[in-house]
N, C-alpha and C positions, 0 to 999 in steps of 0.2 A: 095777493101781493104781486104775484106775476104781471098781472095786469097794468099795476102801476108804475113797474120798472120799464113794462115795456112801450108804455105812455111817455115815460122821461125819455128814455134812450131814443126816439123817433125821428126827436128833435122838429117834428111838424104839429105835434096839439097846440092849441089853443087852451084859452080860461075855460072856455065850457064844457074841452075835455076830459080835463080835470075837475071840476064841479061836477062831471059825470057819472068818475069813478067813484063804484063802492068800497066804503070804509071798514077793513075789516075788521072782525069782531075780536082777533086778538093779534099778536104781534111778536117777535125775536124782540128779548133786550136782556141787556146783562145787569143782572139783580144782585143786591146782597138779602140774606135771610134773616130776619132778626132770629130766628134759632138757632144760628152762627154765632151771634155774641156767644164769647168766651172760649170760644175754640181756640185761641193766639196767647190763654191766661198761663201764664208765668213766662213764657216764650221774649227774649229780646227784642226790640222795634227791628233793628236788624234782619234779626230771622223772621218775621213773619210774613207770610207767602201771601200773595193775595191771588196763587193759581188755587187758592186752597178755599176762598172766602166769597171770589168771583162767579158768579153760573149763569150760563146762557137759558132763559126760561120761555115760555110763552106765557104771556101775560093779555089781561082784557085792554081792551084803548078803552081811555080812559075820557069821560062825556067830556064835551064841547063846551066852555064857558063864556060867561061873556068880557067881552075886549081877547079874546084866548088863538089860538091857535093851533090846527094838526099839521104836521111837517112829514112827509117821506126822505125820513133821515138816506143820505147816500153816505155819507163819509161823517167821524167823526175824531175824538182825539183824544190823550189821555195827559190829564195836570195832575200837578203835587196833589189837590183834593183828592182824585182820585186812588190814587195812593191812602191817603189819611182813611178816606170812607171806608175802604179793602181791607185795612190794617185794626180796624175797629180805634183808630186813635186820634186827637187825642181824648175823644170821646165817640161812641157810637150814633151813626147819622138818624138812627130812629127814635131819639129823642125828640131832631127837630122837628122830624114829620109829624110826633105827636103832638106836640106846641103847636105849629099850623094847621094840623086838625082840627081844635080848639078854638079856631078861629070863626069861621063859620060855616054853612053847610058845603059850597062848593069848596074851602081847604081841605073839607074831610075827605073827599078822595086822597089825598097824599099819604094819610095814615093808612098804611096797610104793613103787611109781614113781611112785604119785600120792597127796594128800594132800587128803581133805575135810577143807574148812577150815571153821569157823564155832562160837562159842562159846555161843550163844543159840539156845533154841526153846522153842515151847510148839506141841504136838500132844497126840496121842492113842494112849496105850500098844498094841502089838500085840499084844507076847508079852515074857516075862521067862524069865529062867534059874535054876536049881536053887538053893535058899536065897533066893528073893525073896517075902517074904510081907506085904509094907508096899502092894505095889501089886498090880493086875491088869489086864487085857486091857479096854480102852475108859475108863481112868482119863484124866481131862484135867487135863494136865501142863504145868511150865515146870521148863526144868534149871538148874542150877547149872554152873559149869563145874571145878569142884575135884574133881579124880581124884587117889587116894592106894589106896594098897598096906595103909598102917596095921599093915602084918610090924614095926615099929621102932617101940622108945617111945618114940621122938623125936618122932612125930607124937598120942601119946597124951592130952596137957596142951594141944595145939593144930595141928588137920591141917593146917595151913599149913606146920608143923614136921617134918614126915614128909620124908623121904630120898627116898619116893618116890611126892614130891608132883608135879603137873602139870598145865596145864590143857586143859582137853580142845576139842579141835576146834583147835588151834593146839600141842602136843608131844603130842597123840593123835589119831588116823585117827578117821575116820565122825562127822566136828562135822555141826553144825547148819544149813550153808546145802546144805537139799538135804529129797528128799522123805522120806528114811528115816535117820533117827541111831541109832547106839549107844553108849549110855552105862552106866556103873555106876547101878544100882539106887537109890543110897545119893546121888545127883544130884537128883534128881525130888523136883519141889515142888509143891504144890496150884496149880492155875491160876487167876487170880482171876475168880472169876465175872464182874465187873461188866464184864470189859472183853471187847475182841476179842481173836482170835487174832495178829494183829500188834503191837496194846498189849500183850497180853502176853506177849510175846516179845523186847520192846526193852528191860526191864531187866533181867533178871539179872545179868547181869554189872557192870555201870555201878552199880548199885542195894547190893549186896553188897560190892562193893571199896569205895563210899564209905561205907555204915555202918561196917566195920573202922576206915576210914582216920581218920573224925571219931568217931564216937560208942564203939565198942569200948575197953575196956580195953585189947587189944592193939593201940588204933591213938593218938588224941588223946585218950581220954575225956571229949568234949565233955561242959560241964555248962550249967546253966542263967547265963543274963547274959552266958557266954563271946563275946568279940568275934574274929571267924572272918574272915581273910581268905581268898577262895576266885577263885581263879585261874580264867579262863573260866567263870564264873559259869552261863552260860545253855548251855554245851554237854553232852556224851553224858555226864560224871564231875560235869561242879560244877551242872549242873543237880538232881541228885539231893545232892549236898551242901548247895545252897541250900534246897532244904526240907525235911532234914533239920535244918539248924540252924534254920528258923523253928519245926519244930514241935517241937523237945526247948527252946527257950525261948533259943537263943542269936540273936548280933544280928551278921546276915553280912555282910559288906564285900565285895559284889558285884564282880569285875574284869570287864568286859566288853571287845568291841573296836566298837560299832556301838551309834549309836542305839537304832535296831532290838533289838539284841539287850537292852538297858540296860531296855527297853520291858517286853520280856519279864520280865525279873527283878522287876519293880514288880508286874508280874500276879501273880507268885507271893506277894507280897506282903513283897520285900526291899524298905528305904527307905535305906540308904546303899549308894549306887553309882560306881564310877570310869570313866568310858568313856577307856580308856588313849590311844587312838589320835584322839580328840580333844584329848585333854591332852599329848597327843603325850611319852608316856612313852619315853628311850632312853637302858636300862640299860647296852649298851655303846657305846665311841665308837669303836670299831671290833671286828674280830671276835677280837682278842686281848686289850681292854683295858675293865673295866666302868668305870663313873663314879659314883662314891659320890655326888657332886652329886645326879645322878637318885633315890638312893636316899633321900638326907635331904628331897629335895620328894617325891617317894613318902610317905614317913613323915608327915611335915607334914600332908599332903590326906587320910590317914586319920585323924589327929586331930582337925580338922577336922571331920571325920563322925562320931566315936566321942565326940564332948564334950570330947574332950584326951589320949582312953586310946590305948595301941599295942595291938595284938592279943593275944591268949591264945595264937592257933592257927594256921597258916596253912597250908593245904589245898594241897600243892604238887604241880603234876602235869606243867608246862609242862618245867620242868628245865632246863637250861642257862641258856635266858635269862633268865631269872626270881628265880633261885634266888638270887642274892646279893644281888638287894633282900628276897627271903624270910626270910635270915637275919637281916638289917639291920634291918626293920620289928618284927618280933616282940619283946616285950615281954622283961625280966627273965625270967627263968626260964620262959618261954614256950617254945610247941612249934611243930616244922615235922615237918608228918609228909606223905610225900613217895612216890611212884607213879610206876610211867610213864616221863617225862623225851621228852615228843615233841618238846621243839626241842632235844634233845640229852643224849648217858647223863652226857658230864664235866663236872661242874658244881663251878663255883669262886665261894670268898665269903672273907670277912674271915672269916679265924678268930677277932679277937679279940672280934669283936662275937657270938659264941656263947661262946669258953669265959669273959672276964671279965660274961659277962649270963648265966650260968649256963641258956643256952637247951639244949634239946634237939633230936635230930633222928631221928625214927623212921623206918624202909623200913617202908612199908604195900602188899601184895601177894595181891589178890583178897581172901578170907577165909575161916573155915574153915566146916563144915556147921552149927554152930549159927548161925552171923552171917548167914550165907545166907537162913538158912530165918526168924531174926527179920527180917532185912530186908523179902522176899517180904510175912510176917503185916503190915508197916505196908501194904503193895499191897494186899494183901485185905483188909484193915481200912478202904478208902479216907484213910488219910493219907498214904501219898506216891502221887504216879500218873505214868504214863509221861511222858516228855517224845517221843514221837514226831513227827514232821515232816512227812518224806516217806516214800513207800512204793514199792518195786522189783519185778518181777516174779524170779522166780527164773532167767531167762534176762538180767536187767541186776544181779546182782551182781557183778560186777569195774567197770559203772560207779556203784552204790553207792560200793563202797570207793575208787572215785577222787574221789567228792567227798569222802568225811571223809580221804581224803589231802588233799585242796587245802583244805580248811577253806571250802568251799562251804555246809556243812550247820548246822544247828540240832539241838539238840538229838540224837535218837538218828535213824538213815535205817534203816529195815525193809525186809523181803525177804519176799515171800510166796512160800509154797512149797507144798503139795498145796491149800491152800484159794484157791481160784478168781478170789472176788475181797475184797476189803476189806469188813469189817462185821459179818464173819460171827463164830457163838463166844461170843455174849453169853447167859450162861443170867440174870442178874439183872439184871432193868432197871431195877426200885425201887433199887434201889441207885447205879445206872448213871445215872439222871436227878437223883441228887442231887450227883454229883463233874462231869456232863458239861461244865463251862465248863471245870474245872482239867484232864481228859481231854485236851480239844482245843487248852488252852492254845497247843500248838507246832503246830498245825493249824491254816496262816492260808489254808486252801481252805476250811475249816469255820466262818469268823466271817462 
């Protein structure tokens, strides 16, 4: 493994240095055990730890398929999945590895007793499998996490649509929190030059599910003027919705819970803000009964902000709690296009205030390889850039994903994996010195 970092860090190999190195036979990644299920049984979603569920193992690399590829993970990252995977909820991810076992012989590697988890990276290609001609050996990469089969026309008009869709490193083996991943070929996107190996590693996922969710056709078709309510505003999903909608030209209706966090959103350059937990928002009055009250001074305080208008859009992610002032707020014929659901999947609202306001409500889920791969081009284009924070060694991710469990974190928490330490990875620095304030924005060791 030494060998291959010391390949990357050189910054003078070539393809056939890399095509040269040997593959080793096993590997650092962070596993969950299926003889873990039920360690968390009677415990609240709350409490359960996932320093407790998480383990750093060495594992075999896993054979070489075809369209497939071996990556030398350097950095990687942790999303709400990984959370859900850690926590066993809200089901156990070794279900799905067993379903894609079932599939055919090369899915049966996925089925095993442990489960690398992790839906983000950006490394450096090792080797590819038979029919891969888009990439080669020492290409510097960030993946997508959208795995499809594409055997069904279901998936043809839009891989999201595909039977047998899934995302990878959370309903497939060998994700990203680890020195070595494998992925479909047809995953890998250009790295962005200007940044590190950690910044570019903290959006895919985050970056991709919110261009769908807001700007795609298949999600809000955000346009220009649109007034965008956007739920957690400064964290790992609405941080990247928040500037998205500054820079297509719409005007976001920041939700925050902190000062702090309120602070941030103004650096990105949103100027209508709600900081909920000062204005002491509460949508239910208890855990079975919402308060419309709340909802009509909701509506009110956006008004307020908006010159008198209700929103267009409302970027929903939070889900249960949230979700029936989401319906409520949103304008005539307006849209709630909706993700996620981490304070809960059963989400209840006034139905009359959708079907007589002729509102809509879309499920928006990851996206598919074109939305991906335009979202990444705004990263390399420097208009959107990472919202990174903090940063983890690859032996503290289970306590990464305990803080974006307990809502400790900002923006996105990263995991370094074969690269050493933070910094490293940047080939454009002309470039890198003109974004560097919005870079560091969520980097407040860096002001």
């Amino acid at each position: 493994m030494q060998e291959i970092i010391d390949t990357i860090l050189s910054g003078e190999a070539v393809s056939k240095d890399f095509a040269n190195l040997a593959i080793p036979e096993a590997y650092r990644g962070n596993v969950l055990l299926k003889e873990d299920i039920g360690i968390f049984d009677g415990v609240p979603s709350a409490d359960k730890d996932p320093r407790k569920s998480v383990h750093l193992r060495d594992v075999p690399t896993p054979e070489l398929g075809l369209g497939e590829a071996l990556v030398a993970v350097m950095a990687s990252s942790v999303n709400y999945n990984t959370v859900w995977s850690s926590i066993f909820e809200p089901v156990p991810t070794f279900g799905f590895l067993e379903r894609y076992g079932r599939r055919n012989e090369l899915a049966r590697r996925h089925d095993l007793p442990y489960h690398v988890i992790g839906s983000d990276m950006a490394g450096v290609v090792l080797r590819t499998g038979a029919g891969v001609n888009a990439w080669k050996p020492g290409d510097e990469v960030v993946a997508h996490c959208l795995s499809v089969e594409l055997e069904s026309p279901d998936g043809h008009g839009d891989t999201m649509l595909d039977s047998e869709q899934r995302v990878w490193g959370f309903e497939t083996n060998f994700g990203g929190l680890a020195e070595i991943a494998l992925v479909k070929a047809n995953q890998l996107m250009p790295k962005p030059p200007h940044l590190t190996w950690e910044e570019a590693a903290s959006s895919g996922l985050v970056n991709s599910t919110a261009y769908r969710q807001l700007v795609s056709r298949n999600g809000a078709g955000m346009k220009q003027g649109d007034n965008v309510l956007i739920w957690g505003a400064s964290g790992g999903l609405g941080s990247y919705a928040t500037q998205l909608a500054l820079v297509g030209g719409a005007n976001p209706i920041c939700v925050v819970s902190s000062e702090e966090k309120a602070g941030i959103c103004r650096a990105m350059g949103a100027e209508a803000i709600i900081d909920r937990q000062a204005e002491d928002y509460r949508f239910w009055s208890d855990e079975r009964t919402q308060d419309p009250k709340e909802w009509r001074r909701f509506g009110k305080r956006i008004r307020e902000l908006t010159g008198g208008e209700d929103v267009d859009i409302v970027f929903e992610h939070p889900g249960r709690e949230t979700f029936g002032a989401s319906v409520y707020v949103a304008r005539k014929g307006g849209t709630i296009v909706t993700c996620a659901s981490t304070s809960g999947y059963m989400h209840e609202f006034d139905n009359r205030y959708l079907w007589m306001s002729l509102k809509r409500i879309i499920g928006s889920h990851f996206a598919n390889y074109r939305e991906a791969w335009e979202a990444n081009r705004l990263i390399v284009k420097g208009k959107i850039h990472p919202t990174l924070s903090t940063v983890y060694p690859l032996e503290q991710a289970g306590q990464a994903a305990h803080d974006v469990h307990r809502n400790l974190h900002k923006g996105k928490v990263g995991v370094l994996a074969l690269a050493p330490r933070e910094g490293l990875g940047v080939r454009d620095e002309e470039s890198r010195s003109k974004h560097i304030d919005a870079i560091n924005r969520y980097r407040t060791d860096r002001h």
